[in-house]
N, C-alpha and C positions, 0 to 999 in steps of 0.2 A: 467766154468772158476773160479777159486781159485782167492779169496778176498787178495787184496794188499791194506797196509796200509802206505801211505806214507806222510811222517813226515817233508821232505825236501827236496830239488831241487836236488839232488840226486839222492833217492829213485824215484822223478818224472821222472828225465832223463833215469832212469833204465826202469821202468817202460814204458816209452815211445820208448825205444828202441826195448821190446821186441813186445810191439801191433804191434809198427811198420814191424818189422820179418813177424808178421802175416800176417798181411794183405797183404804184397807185396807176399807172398806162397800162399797166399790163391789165391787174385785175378789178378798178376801180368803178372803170366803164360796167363791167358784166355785175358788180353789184347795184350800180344806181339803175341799170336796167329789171332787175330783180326788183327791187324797189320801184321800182315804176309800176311793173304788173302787176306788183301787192300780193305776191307769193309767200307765205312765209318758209316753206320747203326752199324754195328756190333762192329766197334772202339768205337763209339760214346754210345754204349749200357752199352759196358764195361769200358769203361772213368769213367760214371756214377756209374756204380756198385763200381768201386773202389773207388769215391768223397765219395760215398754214405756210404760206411764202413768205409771211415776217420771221419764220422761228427759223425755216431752209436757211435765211439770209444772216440771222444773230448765228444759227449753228458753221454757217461758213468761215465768218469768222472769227469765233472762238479756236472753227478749229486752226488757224492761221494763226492763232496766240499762243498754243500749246506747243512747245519745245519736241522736237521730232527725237527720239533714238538713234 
């Protein structure tokens, strides 16, 4: 993934628009599929997987706002 440099709530909201794109392509498909089969293991598997690539994504860049030593 290609380094974004964001300077103002702008650039953030860009930037948060496009993660977002992502993520819901990436793992939006394999829940509404879960939901399809009426699994709740398998909803609840993939619920998770998608919480789980929102927090990867907040934790990325928070750590990108933390001042390096």
């Amino acid at each position: 993934m290609d380094s974004v440099t964001i300077e103002n709530r702008s650039d953030f909201a860009q930037w948060a628009i496009q993660r977002a794109s992502a993520i819901v392509a990436d793992q939006g498909g394999n829940l509404a599929l879960a939901a399809r089969d009426e699994s709740d293991e398998k909803v609840a598997d993939t619920a998770n997987a998608l919480g789980q690539a929102i927090v990867d994504v907040l934790l990325e860049v928070f750590d990108g706002l933390v001042p390096q030593d």
